[in-house]
PDB file with SEQRES, HELIX, SHEET and CRYST1 records, atoms N, CA, C and O in Angstrom:
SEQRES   1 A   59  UNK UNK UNK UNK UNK UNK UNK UNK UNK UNK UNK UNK UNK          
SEQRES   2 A   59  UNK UNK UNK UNK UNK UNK UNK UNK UNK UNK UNK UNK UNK          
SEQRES   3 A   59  UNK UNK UNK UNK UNK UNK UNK UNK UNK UNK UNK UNK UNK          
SEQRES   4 A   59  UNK UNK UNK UNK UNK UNK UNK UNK UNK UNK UNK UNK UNK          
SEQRES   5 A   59  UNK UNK UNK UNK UNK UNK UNK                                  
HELIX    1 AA1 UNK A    5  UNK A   19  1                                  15    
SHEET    1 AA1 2 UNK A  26  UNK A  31  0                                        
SHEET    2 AA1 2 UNK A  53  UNK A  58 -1                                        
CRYST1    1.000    1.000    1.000  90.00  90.00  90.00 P 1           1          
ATOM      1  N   UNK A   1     107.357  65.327 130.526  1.00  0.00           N  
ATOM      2  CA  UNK A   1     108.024  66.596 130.749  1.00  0.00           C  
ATOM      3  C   UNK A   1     108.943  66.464 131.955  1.00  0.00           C  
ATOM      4  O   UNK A   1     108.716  65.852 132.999  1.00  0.00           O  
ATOM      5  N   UNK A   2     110.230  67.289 131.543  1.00  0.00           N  
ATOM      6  CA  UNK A   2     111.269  66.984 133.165  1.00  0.00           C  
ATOM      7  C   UNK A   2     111.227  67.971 133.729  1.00  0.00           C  
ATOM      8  O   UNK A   2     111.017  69.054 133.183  1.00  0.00           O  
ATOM      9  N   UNK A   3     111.400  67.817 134.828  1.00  0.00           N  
ATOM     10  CA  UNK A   3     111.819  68.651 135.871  1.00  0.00           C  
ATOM     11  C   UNK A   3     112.307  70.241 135.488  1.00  0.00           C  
ATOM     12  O   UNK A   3     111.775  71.265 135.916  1.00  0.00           O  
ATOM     13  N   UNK A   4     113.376  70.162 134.637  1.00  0.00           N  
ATOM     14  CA  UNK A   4     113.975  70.947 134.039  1.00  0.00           C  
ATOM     15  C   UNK A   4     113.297  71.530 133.000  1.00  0.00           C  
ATOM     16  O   UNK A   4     113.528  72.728 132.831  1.00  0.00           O  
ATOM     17  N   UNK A   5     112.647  71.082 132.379  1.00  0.00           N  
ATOM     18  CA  UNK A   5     111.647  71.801 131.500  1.00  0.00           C  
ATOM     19  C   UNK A   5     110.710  72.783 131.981  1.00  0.00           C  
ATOM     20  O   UNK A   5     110.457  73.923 131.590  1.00  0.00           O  
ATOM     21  N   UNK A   6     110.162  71.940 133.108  1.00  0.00           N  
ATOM     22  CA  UNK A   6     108.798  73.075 133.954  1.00  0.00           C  
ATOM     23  C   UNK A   6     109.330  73.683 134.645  1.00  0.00           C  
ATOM     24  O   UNK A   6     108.559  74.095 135.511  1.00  0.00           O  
ATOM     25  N   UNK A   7     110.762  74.163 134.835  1.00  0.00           N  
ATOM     26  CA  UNK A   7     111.091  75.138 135.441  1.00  0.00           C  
ATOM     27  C   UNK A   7     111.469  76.350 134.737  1.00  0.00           C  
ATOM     28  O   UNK A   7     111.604  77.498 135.160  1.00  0.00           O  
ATOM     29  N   UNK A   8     111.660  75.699 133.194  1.00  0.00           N  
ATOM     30  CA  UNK A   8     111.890  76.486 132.488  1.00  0.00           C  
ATOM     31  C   UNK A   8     110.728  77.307 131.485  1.00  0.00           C  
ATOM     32  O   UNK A   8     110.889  78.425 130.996  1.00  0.00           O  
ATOM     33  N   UNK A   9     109.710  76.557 131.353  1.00  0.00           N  
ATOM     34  CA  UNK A   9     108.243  77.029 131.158  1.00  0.00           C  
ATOM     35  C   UNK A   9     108.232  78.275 131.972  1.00  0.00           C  
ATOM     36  O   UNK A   9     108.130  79.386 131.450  1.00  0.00           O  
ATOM     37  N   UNK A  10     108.365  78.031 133.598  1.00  0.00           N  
ATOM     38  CA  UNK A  10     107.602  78.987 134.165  1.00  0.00           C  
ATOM     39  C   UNK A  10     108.891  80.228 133.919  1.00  0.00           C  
ATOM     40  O   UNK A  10     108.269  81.145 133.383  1.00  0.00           O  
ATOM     41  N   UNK A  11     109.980  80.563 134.020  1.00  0.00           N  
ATOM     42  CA  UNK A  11     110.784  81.225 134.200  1.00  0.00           C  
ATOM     43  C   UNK A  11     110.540  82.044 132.575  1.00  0.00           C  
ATOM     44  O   UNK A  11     110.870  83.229 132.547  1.00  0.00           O  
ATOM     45  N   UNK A  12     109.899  81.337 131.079  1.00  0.00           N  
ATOM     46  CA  UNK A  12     110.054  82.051 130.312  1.00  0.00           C  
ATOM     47  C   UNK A  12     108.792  82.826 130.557  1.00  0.00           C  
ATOM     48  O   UNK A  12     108.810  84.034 130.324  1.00  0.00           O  
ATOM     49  N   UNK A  13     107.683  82.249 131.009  1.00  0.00           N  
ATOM     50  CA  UNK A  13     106.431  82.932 131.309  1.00  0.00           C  
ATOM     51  C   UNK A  13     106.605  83.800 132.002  1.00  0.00           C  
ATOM     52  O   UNK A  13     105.625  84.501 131.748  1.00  0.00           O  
ATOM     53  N   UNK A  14     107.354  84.485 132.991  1.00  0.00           N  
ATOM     54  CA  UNK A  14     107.902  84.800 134.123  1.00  0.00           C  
ATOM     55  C   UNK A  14     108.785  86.068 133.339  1.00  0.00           C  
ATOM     56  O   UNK A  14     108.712  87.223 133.757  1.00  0.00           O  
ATOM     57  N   UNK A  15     109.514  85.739 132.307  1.00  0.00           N  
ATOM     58  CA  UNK A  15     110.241  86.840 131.566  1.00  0.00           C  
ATOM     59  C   UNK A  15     108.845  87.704 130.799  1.00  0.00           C  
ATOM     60  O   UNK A  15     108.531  88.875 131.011  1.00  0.00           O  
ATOM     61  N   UNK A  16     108.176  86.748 129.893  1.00  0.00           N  
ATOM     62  CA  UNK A  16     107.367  87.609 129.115  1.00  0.00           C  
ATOM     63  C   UNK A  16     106.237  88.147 130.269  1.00  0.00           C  
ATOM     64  O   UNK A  16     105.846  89.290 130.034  1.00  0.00           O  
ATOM     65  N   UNK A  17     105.884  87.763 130.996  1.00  0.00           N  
ATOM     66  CA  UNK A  17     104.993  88.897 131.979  1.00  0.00           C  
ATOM     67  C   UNK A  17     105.596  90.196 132.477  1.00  0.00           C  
ATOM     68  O   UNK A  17     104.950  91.220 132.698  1.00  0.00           O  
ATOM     69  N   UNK A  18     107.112  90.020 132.653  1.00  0.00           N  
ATOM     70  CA  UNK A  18     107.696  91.041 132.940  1.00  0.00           C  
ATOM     71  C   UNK A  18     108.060  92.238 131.914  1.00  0.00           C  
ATOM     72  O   UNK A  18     107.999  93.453 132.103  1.00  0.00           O  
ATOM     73  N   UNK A  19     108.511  91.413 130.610  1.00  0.00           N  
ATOM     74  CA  UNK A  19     108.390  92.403 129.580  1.00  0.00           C  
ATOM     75  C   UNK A  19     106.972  93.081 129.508  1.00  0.00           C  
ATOM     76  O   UNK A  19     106.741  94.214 129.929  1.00  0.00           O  
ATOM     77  N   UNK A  20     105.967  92.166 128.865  1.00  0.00           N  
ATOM     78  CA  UNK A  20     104.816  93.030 128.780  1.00  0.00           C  
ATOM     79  C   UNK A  20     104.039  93.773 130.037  1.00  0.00           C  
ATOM     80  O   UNK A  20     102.809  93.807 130.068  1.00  0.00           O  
ATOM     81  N   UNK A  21     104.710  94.257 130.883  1.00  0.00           N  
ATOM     82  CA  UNK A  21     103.975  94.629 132.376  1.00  0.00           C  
ATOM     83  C   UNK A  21     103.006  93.274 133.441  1.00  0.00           C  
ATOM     84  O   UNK A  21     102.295  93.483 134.424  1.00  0.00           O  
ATOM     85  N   UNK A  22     103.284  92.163 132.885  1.00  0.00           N  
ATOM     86  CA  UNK A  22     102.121  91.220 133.622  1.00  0.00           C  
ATOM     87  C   UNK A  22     100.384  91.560 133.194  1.00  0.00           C  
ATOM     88  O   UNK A  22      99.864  91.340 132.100  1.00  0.00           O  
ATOM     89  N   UNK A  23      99.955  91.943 133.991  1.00  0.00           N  
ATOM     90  CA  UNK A  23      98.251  92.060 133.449  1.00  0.00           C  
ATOM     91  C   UNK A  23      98.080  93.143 132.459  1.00  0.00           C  
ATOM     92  O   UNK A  23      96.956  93.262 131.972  1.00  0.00           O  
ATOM     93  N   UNK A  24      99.003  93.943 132.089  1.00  0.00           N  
ATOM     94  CA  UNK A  24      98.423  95.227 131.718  1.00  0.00           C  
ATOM     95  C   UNK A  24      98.186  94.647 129.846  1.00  0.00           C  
ATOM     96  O   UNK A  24      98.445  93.640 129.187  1.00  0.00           O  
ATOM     97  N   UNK A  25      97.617  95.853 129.639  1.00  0.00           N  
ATOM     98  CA  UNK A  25      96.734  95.605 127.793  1.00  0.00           C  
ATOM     99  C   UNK A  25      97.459  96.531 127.209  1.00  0.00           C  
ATOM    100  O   UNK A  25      98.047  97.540 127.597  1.00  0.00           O  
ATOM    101  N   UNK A  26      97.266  95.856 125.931  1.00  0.00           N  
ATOM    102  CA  UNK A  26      97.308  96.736 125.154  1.00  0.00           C  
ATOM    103  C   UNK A  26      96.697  96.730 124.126  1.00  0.00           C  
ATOM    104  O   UNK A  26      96.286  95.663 123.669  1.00  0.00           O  
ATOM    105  N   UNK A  27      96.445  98.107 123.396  1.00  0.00           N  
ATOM    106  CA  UNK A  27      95.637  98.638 122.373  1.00  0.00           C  
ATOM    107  C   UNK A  27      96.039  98.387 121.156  1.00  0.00           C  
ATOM    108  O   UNK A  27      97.263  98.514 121.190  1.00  0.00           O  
ATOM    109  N   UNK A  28      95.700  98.093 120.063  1.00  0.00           N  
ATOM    110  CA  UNK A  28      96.364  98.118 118.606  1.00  0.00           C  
ATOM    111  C   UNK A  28      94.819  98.741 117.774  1.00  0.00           C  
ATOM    112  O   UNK A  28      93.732  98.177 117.902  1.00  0.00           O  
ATOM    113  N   UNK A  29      94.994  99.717 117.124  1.00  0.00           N  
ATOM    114  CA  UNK A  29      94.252 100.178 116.540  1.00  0.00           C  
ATOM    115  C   UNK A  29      94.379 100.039 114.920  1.00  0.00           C  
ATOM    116  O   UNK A  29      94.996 101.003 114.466  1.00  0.00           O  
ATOM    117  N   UNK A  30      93.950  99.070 113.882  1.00  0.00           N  
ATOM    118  CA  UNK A  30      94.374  99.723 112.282  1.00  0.00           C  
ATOM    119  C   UNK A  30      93.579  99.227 111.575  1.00  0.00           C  
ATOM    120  O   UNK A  30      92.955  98.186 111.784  1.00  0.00           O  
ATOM    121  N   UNK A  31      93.537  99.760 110.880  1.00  0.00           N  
ATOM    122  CA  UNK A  31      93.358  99.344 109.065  1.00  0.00           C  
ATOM    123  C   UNK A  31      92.791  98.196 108.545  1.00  0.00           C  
ATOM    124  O   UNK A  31      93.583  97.546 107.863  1.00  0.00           O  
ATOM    125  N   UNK A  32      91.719  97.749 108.640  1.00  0.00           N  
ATOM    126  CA  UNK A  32      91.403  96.417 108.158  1.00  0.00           C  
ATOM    127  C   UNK A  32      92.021  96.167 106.642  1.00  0.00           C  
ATOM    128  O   UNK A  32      92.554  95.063 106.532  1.00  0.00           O  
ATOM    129  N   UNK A  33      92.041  96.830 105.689  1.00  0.00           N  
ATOM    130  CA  UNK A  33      92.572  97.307 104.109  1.00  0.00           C  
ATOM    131  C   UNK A  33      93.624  96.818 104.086  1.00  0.00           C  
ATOM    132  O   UNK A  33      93.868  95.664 103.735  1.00  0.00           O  
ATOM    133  N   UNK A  34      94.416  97.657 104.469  1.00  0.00           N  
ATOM    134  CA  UNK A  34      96.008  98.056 104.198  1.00  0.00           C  
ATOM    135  C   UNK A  34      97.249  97.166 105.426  1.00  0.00           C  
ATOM    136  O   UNK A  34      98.282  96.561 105.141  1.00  0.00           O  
ATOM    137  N   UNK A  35      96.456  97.475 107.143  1.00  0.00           N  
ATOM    138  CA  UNK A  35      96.864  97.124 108.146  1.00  0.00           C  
ATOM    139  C   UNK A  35      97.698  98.355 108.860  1.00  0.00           C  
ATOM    140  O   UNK A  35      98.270  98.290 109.948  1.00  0.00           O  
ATOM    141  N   UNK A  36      97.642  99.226 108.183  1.00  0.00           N  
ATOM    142  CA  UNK A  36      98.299 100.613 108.869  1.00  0.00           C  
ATOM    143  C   UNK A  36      97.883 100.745 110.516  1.00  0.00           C  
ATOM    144  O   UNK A  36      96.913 100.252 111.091  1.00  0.00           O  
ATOM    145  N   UNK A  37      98.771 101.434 110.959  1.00  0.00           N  
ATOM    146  CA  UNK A  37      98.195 101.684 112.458  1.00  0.00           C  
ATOM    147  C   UNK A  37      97.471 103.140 112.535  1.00  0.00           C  
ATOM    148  O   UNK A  37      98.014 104.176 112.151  1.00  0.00           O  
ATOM    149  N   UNK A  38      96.634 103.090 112.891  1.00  0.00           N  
ATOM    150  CA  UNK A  38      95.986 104.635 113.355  1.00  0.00           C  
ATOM    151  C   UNK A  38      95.440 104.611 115.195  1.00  0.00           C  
ATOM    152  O   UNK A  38      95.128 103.832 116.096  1.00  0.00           O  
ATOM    153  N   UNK A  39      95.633 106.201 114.861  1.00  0.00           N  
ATOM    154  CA  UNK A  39      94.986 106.319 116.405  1.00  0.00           C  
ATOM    155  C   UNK A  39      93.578 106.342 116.894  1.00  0.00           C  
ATOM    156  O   UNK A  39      92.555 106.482 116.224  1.00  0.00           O  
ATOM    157  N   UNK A  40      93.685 106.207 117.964  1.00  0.00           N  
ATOM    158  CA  UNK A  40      91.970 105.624 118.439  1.00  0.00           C  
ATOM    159  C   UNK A  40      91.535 106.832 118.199  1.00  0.00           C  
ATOM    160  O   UNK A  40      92.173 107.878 118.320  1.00  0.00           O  
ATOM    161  N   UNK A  41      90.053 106.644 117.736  1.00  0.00           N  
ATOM    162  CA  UNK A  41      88.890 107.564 116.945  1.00  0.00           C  
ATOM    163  C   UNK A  41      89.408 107.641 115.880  1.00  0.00           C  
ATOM    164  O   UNK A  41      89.594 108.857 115.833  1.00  0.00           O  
ATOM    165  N   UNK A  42      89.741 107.303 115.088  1.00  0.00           N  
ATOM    166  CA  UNK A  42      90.118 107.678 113.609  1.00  0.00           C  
ATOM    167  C   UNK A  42      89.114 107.261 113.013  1.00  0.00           C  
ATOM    168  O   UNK A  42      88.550 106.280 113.496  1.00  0.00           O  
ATOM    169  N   UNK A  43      88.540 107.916 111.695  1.00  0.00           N  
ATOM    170  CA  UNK A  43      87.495 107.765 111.357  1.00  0.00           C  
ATOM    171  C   UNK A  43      87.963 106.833 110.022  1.00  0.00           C  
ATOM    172  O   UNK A  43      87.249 105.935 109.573  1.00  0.00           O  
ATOM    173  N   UNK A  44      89.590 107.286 109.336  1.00  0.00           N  
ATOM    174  CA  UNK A  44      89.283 106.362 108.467  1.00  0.00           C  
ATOM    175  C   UNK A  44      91.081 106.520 108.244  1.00  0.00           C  
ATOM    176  O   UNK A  44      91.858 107.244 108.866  1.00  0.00           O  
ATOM    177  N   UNK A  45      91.343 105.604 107.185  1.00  0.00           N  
ATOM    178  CA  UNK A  45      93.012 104.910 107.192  1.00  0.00           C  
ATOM    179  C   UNK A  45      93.902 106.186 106.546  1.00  0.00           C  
ATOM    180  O   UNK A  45      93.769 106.288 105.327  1.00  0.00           O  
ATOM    181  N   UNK A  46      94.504 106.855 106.976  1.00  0.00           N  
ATOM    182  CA  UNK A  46      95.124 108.236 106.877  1.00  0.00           C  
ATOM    183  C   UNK A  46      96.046 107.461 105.134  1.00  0.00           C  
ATOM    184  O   UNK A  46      95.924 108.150 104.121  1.00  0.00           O  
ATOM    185  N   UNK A  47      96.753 106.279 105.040  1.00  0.00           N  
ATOM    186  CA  UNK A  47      97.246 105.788 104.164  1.00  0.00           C  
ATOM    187  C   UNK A  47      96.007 105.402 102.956  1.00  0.00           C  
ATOM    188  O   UNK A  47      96.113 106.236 102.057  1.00  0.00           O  
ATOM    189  N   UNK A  48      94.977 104.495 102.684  1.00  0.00           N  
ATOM    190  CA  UNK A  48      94.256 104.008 102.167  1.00  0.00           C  
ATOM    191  C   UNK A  48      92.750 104.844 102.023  1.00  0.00           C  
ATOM    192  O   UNK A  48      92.195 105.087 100.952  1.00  0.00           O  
ATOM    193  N   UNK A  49      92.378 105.120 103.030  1.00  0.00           N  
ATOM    194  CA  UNK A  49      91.030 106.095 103.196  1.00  0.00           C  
ATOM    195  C   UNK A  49      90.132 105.132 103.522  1.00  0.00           C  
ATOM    196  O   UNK A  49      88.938 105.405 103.651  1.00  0.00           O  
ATOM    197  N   UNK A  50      90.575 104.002 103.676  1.00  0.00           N  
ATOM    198  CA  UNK A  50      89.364 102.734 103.950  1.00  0.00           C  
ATOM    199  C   UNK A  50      88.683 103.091 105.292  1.00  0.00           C  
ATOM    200  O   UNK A  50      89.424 103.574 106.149  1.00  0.00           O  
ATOM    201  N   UNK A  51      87.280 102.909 105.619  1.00  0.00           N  
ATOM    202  CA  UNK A  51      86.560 103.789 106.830  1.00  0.00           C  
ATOM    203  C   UNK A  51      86.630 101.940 107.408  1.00  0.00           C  
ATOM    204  O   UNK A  51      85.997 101.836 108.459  1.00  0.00           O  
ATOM    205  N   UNK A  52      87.017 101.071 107.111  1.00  0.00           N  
ATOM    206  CA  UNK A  52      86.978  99.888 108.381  1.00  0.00           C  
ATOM    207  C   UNK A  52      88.122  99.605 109.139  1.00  0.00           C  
ATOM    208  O   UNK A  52      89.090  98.885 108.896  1.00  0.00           O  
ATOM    209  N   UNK A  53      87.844 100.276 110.062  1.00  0.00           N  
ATOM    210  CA  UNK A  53      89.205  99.873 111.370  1.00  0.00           C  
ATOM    211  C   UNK A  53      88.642  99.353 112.412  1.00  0.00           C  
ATOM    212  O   UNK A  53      87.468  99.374 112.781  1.00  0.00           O  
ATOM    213  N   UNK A  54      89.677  98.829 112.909  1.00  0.00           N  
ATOM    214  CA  UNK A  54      89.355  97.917 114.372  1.00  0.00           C  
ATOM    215  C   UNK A  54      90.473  97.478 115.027  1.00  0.00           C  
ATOM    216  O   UNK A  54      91.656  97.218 114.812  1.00  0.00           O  
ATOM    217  N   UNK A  55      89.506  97.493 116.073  1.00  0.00           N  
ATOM    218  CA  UNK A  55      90.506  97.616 117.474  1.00  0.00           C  
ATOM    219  C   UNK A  55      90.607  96.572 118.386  1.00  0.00           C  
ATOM    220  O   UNK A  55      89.573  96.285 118.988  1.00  0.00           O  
ATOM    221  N   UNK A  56      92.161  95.597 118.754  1.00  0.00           N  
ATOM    222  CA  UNK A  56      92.218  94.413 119.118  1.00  0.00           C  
ATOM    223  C   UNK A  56      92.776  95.000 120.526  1.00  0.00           C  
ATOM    224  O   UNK A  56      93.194  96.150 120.662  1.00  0.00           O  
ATOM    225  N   UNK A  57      92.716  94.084 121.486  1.00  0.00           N  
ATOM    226  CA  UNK A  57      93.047  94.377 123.072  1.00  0.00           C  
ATOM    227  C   UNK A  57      93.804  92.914 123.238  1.00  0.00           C  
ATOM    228  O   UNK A  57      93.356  91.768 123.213  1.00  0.00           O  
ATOM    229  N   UNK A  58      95.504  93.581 123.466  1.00  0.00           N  
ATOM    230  CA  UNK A  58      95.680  92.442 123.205  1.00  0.00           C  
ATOM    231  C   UNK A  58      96.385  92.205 124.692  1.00  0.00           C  
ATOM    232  O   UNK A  58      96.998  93.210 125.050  1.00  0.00           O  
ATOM    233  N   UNK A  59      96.441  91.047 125.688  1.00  0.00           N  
ATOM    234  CA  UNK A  59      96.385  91.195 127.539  1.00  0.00           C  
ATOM    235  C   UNK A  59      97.661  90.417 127.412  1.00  0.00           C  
ATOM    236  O   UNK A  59      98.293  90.098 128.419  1.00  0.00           O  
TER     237      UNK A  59                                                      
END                                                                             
């Protein structure tokens, strides 16, 4: 790896921390079925009616 490469590693790492806030999370809530998004507590897929959803945290 050159010089120029690992500077450029860190600088894209460096962009995407800045886009995504650095440490902060985020939530994705949906649809195991279909993949629809629903909101947290939803009991079941407003599109499909499928009652398995789940929730990824993604950092």
């Amino acid at each position: 790896m050159t010089d120029r490469s690992r500077s450029s590693g860190r600088s894209v790492r460096a962009a995407i921390a800045g886009l995504f806030g650095g440490r902060s999370r985020t939530v994705v809530v949906e649809c195991r079925r279909c993949g629809t998004s629903v909101e947290r507590g939803a009991r079941a897929c407003p599109t499909c009616n499928c009652d398995d959803i789940v929730t990824y945290t993604i950092r």
